[in-house]
N, C-alpha and C positions, 0 to 999 in steps of 0.2 A: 326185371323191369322196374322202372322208380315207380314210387308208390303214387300212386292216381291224387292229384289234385283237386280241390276246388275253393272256387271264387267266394263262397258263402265263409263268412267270418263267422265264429262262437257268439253267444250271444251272450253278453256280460251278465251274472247273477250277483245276486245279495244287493247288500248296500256300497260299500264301497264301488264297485263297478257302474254303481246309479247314479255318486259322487262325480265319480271321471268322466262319464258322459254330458252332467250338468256341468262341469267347469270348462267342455270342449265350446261349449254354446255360451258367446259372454251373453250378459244379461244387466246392460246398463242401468236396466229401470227396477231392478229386482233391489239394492241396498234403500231405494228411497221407499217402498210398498212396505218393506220389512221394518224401515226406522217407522214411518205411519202406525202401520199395525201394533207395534211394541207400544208406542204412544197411547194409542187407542185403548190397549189390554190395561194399560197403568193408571190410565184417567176411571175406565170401566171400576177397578180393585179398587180404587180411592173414593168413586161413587158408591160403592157397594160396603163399604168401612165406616163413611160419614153417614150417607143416610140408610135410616132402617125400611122402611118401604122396599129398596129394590133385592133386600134378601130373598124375600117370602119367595119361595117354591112350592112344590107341592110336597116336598119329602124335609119341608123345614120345621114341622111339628117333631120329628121324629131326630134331625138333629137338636131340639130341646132339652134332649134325655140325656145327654152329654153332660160331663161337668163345665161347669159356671166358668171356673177359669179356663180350661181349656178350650172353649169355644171362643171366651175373650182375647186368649193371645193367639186365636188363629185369625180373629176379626183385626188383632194389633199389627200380628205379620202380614195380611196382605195389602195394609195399610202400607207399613214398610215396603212391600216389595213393589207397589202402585209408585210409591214415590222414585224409588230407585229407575223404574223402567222409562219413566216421562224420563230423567234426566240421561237416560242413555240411550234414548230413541234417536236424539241431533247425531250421537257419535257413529250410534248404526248405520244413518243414513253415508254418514260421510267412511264409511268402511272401516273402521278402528278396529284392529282384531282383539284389542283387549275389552272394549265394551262387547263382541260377540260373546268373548268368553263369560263373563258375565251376565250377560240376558243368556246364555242356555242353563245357566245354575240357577237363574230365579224363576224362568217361566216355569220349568216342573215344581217350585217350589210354590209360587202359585197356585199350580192347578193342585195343588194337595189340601192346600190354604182352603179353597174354596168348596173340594169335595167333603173335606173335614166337617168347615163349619156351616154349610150351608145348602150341600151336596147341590148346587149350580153345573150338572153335569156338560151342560154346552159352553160353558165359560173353559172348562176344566177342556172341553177337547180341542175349544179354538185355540187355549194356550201352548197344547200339545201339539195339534197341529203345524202352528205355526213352527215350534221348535225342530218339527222332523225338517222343514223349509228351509230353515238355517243350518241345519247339520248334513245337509245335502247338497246346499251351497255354498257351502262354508269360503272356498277358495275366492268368494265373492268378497271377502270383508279380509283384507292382506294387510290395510294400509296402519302405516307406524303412527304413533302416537305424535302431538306438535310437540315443539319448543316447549318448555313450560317455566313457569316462575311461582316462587311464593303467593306473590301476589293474587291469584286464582284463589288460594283459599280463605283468604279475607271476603273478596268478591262472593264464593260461594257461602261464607259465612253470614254475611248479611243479604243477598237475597234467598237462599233455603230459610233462615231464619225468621224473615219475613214471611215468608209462603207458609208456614209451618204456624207461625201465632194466628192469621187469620182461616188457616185451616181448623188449629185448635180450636179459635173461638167457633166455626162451624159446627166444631163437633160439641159442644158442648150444647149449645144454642137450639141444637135437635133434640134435646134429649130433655126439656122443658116442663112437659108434662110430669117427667118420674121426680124432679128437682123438690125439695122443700123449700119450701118461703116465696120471695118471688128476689133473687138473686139482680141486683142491678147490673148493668155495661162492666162497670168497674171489677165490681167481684167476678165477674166471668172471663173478662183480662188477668184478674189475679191468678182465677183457680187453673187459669192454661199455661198462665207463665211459671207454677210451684210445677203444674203437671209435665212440662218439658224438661224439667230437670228430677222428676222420677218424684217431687211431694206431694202430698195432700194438701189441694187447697181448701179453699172454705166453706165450696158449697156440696149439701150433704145430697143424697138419691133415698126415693123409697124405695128402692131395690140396688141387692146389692152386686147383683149379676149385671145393672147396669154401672154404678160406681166403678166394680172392675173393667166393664169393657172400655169407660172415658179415662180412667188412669192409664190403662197400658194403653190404648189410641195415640194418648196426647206423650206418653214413654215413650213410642216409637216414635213420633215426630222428631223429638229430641234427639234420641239416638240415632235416626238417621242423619241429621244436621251435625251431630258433635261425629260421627263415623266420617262421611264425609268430607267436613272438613281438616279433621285430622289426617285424614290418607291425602289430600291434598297439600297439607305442610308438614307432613314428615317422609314424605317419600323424596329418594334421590331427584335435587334441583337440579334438571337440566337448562342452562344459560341460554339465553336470546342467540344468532348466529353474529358472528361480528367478522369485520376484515381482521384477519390477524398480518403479524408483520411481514410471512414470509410470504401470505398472498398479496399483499401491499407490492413489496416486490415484483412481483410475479407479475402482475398487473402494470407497475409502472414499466417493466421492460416491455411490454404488449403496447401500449403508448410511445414508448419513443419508437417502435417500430412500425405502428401502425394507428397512432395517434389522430393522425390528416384527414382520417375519413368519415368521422361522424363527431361533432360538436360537441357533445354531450357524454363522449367516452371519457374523460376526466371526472365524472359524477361517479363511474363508477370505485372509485377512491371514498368514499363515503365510509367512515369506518363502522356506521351502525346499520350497512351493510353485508352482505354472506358474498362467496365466489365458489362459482367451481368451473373446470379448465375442460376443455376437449381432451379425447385420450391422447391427442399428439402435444397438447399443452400451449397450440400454438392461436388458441383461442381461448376466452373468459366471459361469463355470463355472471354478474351481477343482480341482486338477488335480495327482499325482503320478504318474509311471510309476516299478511298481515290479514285477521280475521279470517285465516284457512285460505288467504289466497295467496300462490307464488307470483310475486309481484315484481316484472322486470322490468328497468328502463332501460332507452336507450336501445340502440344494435351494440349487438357482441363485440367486445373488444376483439380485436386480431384478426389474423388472416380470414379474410371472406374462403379462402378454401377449406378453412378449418370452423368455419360456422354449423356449418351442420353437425359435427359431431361435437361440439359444445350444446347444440338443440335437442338432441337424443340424450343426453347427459340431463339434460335442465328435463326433458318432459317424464325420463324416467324416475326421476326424483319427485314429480310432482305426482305420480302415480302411486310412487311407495308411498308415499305418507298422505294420498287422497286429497291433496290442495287444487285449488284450480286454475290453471297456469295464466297470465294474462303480461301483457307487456307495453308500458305506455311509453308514447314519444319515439316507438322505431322511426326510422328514415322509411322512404318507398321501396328504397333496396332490400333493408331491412323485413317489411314486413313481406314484402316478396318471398326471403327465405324463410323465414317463419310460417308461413301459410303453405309454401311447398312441401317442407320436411315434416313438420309437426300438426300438417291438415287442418290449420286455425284459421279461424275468419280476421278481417279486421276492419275497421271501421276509421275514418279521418278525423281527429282530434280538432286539427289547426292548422297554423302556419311558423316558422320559424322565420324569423324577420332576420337578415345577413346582409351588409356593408360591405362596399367593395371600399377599401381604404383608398386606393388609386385615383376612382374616379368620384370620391365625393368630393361636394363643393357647397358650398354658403351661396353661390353666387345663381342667379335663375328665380324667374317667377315665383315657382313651384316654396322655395325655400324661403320666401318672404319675412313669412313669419318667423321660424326658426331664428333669421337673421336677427331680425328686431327683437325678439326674446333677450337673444344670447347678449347684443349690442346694451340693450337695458339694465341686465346683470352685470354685465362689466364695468359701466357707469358707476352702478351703486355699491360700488368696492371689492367686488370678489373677482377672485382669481383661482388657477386651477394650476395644481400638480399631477405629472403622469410619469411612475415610477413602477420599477420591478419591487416585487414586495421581499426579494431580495436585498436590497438596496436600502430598508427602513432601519432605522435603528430601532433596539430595544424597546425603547422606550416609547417611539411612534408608532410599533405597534401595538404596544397597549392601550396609547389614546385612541388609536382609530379602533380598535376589538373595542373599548370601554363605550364609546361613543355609538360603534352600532350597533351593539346590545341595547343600550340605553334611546336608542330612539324605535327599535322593533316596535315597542307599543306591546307586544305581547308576552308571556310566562316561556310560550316554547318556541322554537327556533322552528318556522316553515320551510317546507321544501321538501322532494326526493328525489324525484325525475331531473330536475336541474337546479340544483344545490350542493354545494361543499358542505355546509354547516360548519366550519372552521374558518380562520381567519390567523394568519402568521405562522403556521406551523413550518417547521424547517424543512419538511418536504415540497413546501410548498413556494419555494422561492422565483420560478418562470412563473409566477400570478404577475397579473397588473392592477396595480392600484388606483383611481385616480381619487383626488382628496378637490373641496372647494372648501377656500378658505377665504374669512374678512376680517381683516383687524379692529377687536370689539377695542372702544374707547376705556378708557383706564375710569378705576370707581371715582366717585365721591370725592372721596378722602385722597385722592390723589396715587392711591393705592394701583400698580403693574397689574392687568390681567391674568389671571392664572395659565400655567401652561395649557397649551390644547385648546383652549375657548375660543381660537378663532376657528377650529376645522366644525364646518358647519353640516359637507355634504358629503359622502364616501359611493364609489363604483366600484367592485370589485369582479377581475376578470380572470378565470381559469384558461391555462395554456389548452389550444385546442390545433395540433399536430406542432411542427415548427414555424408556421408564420399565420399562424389566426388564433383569437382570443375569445371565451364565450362569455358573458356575462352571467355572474352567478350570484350578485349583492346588488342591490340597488336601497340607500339611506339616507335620510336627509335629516336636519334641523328641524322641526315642526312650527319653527316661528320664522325660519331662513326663508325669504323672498321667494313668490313662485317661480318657475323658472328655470331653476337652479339643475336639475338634471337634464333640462337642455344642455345647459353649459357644457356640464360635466360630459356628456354624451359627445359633445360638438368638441369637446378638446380630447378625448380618446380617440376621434377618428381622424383629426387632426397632427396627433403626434407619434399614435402607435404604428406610423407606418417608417419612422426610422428606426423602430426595433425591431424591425423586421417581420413586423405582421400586417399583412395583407386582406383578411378579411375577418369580421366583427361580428359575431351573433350578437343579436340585442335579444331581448322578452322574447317570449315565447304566445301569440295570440291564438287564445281556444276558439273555436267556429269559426275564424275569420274569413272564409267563405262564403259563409252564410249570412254574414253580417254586410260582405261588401255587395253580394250578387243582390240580396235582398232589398238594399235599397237604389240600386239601380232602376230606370224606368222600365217598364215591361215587365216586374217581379209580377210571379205570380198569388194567389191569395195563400198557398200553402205557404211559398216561400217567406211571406210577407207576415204570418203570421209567428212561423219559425223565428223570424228576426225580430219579432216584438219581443216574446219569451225571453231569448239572450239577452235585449235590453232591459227589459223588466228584471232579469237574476241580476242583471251589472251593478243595482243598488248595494248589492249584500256581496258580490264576487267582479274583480275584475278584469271585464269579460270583453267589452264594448272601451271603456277607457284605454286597455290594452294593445287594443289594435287600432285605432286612434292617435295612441303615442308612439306606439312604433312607426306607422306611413305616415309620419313628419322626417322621416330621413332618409325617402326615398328606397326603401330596401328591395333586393330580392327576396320572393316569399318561399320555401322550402316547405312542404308536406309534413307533417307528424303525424301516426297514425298509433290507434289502439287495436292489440291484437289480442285476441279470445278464443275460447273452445266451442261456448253454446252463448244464445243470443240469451237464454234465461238466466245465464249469468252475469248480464252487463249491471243488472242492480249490485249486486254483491262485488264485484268489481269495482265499479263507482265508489261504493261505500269505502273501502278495504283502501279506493286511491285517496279519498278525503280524508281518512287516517293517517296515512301515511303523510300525503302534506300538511298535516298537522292543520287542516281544514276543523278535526274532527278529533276530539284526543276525549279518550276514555280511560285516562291514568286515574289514580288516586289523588283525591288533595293536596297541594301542600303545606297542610297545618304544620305549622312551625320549622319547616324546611325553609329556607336562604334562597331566595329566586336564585337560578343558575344563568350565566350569563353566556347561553349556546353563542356560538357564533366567535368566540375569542379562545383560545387554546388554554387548557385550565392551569398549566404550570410552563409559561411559556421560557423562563429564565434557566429550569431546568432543562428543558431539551434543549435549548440551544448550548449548554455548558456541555451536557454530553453526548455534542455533536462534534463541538470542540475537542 
């Protein structure tokens, strides 16, 4: 007979088997209680370093008996270890497995710290404690480390560095009483700034068990700032993501194939953008990380049958390395797939304002103004060219790159969701360009204008399938006649319909729902308060002007939506998009750097030689 059966499973012993039971159970809110906690214990160690008050125990007479110094560099290490744990509480939180590794080497190092010099036995257990919590759930914290740059350790060099002098002068500042003389501001900035780089400064203590404890204190501040930043710029630099050429490719063949079906699939060409392909390759998802978050525009290039596994692609990337997925400017279809495959919410951005070339006209009530605009401009001497940017010479396009570099107004080139950030590159020849130009009167002296001085206003439009264009530049003259991008607008849709394009994205208008419903009669007071706000931000953002300038030419409005994981994320989201449209730019200075002239190809005679 076979041997008797039964239903009752073994029952897992030790720890390992306590492990695999915890990782069967996810536990989403367990990396942010663990990053808190770790926070908590390092802020507690750094309280407990600085001021003397919160040592005393009852068994802290008896840690007295101990040597001088050894009591001072267990006071100086969990100084050290206080500081190190705040700075790797954010990583915990966001699952980093190499900060895990990390906070389980210091918390026992801590709790040793603490039984050593102060025997704090309930400090000592919560730090243990907590440590058995992470080596239980260790499988909770997978996620890979970001992109990284030099740059980080500059940044972490001056603010640790900062944290670290006003920490010193705390620690010093406490210790008042044991001080000789009465040491002013200045001297006590000195004796912290000798004491971070391991000197004696000027000011003396009646005790020398204290002198040792503010020396090695203000050592370890030091030596945390100079450790840290040093593992930050000597460890292998891993580069930003960028398009490389052979996803470029990859990409442009996904567009001549399936280019027609979302306006804004040409952005994904962006080459200070990332890609990565469905497994059949026959989709593309474009891609920035920006402040931990995976930042996409746009719907997926390529076949809609192959969107979903470009989706699983994209969210299991944003898993390994604990970013947080979001995606601005999908289409409705778009976020349709996105909310189905990858369980994401989303929220309505705006409207895409779209021209039918066919059926616009000057002529009609409606367009009144428009006309008279346009008629007034052409009066006062300007005229309009609408050309493939294929079609420019050399040399026109460097005046038109020179030109709208030169009227940006800004250091960094805007845009991501719907931006090129280039201009003439040789891939880029089905662009349309259109230019307004006036012939400036010759100087003084009798002296010919200089080349170029008459192009006053530039449109530039990226190919969006084979018979529609989207607008991706819009620049003017700043002393050029208002107006003028009426023009330029009103001869683009006027002429691009013998090149064979049929419909025009113009701007792109944020709320404009909210903006148009709201002031309709019968708004309600939420509505109506909603639409104040927009118009209130349009001083500083535009928001209200946008959608104003687009319905003067009559457009159909098209959905844009933003798609997300958790609603507590739309802040951080927001943030990470206002980076990225360069709303919000957290680079470095540039002391003594060459403003860059984004927007114009940086060596445009060479590629086109070895294109040739």
């Amino acid at each position: 007979m076979p041997a008797e059966t039964t239903s009752e499973e073994p029952r897992p012993r030790g720890l390992r088997a306590l492990r695999s039971q915890a990782a069967a159970v996810p536990r989403p809110w367990l990396p942010g209680v663990v990053g808190y906690a770790t926070m908590l214990i390092g802020l507690i160690d750094i309280a407990c370093a600085i001021f003397p008050k919160l040592r005393f125990t009852r068994m802290h007479n008896w840690a007295g008996q101990l040597p001088g110094g050894t009591t001072s560099l267990a006071a100086a290490g969990t100084l050290m270890v206080g500081m190190l744990l705040v700075l790797l509480a954010h990583a915990l939180r966001r699952r980093k497995r190499r900060a895990w590794r990390a906070v389980c080497v210091l918390l026992p190092i801590g709790a040793a710290l603490h039984l050593l010099r102060w025997h704090q036995v309930g400090q000592a257990v919560i730090s243990l404690a907590l440590l058995v919590v992470m080596v239980v759930h260790q499988r909770e914290f997978y996620a890979k480390a970001d992109p990284r740059t030099r740059w980080r350790a500059v940044v972490n060099f001056l603010v640790l560095g900062t944290v670290s002098v006003l920490l010193g002068l705390l620690i010093v500042s406490m210790r008042w009483k044991a001080e000789v003389g009465d040491p002013s501001l200045f001297a006590r900035l000195e004796h912290v700034g000798y004491g971070l780089f391991g000197f004696e400064g000027p000011i003396h203590y009646t005790s020398d068990r204290i002198g040792d404890l503010v020396a090695y204190s203000l050592g370890a501040l030091g030596l945390v700032t100079a450790f840290t930043t040093a593992y930050l710029a000597l460890r292998p630099e891993k580069p930003e993501p960028f398009l490389t050429p052979e996803d470029e490719l990859k990409v442009r063949d996904l567009l001549a194939r399936h280019g027609r079906r979302d306006s804004l699939g040409y952005f994904a060409l962006r080459r200070d953008k990332s890609v990565l392909f469905s497994p059949s390759g026959k989709a593309a998802i474009s891609y920035r990380v920006v402040s931990g978050v995976m930042l996409a525009s746009g719907d997926p290039v390529g076949d809609v049958e192959a969107w979903p596994g470009a989706i699983k692609v994209f969210m299991a990337m944003a898993r390994e390395h604990a970013w947080v997925p979001a995606v601005m400017g999908c289409s409705e279809v778009g976020g349709e797939v996105w909310t189905r495959e990858a369980g994401l919410d989303a929220l309505e951005l705006g409207d895409e304002a779209i021209v039918d070339t066919a059926s616009f006209s000057l002529s009609g009530r409606a367009m009144r103004n428009v006309r008279q605009m346009v008629k007034r401009i052409e009066r006062n001497g300007y005229s309009c060219k609408v050309r493939r940017v294929g079609d420019l010479t050399l040399e026109e396009k460097r005046q038109i790159g020179d030109a709208a570099a030169r009227w940006r107004g800004t250091d960094t080139e805007r845009g991501f969701s719907m931006a090129l950030g280039r201009f003439g590159d040789v891939g880029d020849d089905e662009c349309v360009v259109v230019t307004a130009h006036k012939a400036d009167e010759p100087a003084a002296d009798g002296a010919p204008a200089a080349a170029g001085s008459d192009l006053k206003a530039v449109l530039h439009f990226v190919p969006w399938g084979s018979d529609g264009i989207s607008l991706e530049l819009m620049r003017r003259d700043r002393e050029a006649d208002p107006g003028l991008n009426e023009l330029l607008i009103v001869a683009a849709l006027q002429e691009v319909g013998a090149m064979g394009v049929r419909r025009v994205s113009l701007n792109f208008a944020m709320f404009r729902s909210a903006l148009a419903r709201g002031e309709r009669i019968g708004a309600g007071p939420v509505l109506r308060a909603w639409r104040g706000l927009l118009v209130f931000l349009s001083r500083w953002f535009q928001i209200e002007s946008l959608y104003k300038f687009n319905a003067k030419f009559q457009p159909s409005w098209e959905p844009r939506f933003l798609v997300y994981k958790q609603t507590r994320d739309l802040p951080r989201i927001g943030f990470a998009a206002m980076q990225a449209e360069a709303f919000i730019t957290l680079g470095m200075p540039r002391l003594g750097r060459k403003r860059q002239r984004q927007g114009l190809m940086p060596e445009p005679a060479a590629q086109l030689h070895e294109a040739a």
